[in-house]
PAZAPA-4460 file (N, C-alpha, C; in steps of 0.05 Angstrom, whole numbers, plus 32768, in hexadecimal, padded with zeros to 4 digits):
% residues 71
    n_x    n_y    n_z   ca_x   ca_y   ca_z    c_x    c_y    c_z   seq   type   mol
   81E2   7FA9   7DB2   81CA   7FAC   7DC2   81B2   7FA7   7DB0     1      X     A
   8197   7F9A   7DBB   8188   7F8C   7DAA   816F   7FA9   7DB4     2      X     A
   8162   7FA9   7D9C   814A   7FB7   7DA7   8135   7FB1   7DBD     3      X     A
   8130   7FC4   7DD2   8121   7FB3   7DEC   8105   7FAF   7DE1     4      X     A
   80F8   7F9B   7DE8   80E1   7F8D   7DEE   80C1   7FA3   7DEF     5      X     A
   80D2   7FBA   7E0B   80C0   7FC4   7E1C   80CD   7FD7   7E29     6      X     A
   80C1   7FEE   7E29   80C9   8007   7E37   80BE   8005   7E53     7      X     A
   80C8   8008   7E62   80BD   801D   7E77   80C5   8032   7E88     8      X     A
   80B4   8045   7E8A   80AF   8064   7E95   80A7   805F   7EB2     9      X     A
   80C1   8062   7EBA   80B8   8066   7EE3   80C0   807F   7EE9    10      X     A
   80B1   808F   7F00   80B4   80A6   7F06   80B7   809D   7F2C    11      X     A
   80C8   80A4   7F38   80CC   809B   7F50   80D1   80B3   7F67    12      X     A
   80BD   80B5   7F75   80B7   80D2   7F88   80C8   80C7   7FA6    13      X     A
   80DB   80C9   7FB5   80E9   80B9   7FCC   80EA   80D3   7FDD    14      X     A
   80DA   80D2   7FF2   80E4   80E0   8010   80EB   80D8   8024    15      X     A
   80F1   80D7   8042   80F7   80CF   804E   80ED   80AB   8055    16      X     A
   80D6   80AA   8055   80CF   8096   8059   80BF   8083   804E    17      X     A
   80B6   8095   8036   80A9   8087   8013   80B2   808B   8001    18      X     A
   80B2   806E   7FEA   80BC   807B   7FCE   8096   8075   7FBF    19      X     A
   809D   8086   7FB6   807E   807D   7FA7   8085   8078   7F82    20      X     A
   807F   8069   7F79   8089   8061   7F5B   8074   8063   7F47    21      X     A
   8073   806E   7F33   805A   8079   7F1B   8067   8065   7F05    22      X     A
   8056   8055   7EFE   8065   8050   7EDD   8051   8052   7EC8    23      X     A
   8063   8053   7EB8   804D   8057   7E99   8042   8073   7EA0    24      X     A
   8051   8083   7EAC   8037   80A0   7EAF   8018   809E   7EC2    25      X     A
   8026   8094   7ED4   800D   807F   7EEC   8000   8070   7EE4    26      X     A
   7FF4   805B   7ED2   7FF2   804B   7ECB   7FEB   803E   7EE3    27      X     A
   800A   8038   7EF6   800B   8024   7F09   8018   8030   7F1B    28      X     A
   800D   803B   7F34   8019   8049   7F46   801E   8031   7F67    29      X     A
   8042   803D   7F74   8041   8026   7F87   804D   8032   7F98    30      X     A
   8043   803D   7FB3   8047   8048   7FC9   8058   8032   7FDF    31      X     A
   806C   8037   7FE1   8082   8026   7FEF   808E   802F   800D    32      X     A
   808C   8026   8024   80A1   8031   8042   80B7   802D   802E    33      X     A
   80CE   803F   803E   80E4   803D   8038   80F8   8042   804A    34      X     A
   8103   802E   8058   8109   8032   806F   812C   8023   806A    35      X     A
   8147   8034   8064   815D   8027   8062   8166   801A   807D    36      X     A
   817B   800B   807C   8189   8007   8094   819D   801B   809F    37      X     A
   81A4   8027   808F   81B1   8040   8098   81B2   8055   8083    38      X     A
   81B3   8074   808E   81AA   808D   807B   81C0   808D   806F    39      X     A
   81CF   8080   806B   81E6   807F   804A   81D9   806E   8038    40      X     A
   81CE   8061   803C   81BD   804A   8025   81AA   8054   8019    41      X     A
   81B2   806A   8001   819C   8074   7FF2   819A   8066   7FD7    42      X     A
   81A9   8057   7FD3   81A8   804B   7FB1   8189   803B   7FA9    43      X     A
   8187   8040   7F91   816F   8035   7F90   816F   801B   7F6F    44      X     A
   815E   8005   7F73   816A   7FF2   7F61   814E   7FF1   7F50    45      X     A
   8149   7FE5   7F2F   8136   7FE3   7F25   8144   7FCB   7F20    46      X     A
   8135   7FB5   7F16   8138   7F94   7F14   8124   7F8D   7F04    47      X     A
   8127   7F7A   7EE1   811E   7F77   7ED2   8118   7F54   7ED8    48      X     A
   80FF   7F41   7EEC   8102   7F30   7EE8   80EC   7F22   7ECF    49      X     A
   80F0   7F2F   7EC3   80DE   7F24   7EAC   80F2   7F15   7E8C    50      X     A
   80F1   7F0C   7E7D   80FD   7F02   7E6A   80FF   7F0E   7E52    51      X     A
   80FC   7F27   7E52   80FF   7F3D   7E35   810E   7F52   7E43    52      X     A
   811C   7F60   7E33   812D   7F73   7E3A   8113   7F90   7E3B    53      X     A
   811B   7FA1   7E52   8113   7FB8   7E55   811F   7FD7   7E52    54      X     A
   8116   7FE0   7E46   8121   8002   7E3F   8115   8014   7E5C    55      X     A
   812A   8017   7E70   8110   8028   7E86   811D   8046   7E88    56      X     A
   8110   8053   7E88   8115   8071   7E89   8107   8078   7E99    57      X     A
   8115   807C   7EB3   8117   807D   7ED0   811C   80A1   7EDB    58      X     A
   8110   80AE   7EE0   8114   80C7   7EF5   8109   80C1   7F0B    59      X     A
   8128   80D2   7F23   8121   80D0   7F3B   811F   80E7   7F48    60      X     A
   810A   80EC   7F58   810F   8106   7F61   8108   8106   7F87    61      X     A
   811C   8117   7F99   8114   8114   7FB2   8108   8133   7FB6    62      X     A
   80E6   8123   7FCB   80E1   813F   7FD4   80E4   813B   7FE6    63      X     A
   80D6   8155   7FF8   80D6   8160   8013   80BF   8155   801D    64      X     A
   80C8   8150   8038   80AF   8149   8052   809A   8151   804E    65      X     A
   8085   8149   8052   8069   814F   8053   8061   815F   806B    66      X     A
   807B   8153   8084   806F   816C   809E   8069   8186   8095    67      X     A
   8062   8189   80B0   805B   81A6   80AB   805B   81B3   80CF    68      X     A
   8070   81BF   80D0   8074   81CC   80E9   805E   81E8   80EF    69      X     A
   804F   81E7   810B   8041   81F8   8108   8056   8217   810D    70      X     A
   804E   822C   810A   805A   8243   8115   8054   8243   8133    71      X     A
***
């Protein structure tokens, strides 16, 4: 294994119907629908099309709905 090029730090927030993605410590923030074809398709892919190798250190975390049911 060769030493990478370039790190990157993504922090990836996924609820029902957004993933929202932080990198570099927000730096660059990217609010995404997220809409599978079916609720078994939770996998999620990162894709390096650039020409240097990348080091990414990736956390994912799912929250909870934003509703809010009245009483």
């Amino acid at each position: 294994m060769t030493d990478p090029t370039c790190t990157l730090d993504l922090r990836l927030l996924v609820d029902r119907s957004v993933v929202e993605v932080y990198a570099q410590g927000g730096r660059v923030v990217a609010t995404l629908p997220f809409c599978p074809p079916s609720p078994d398709d939770t996998a999620v892919s990162v894709t390096n099309h650039g020409v240097g190798d990348v080091l990414v250190s990736l956390n994912s975390a799912v929250v909870a709905t934003a509703n809010v049911i009245p009483h």
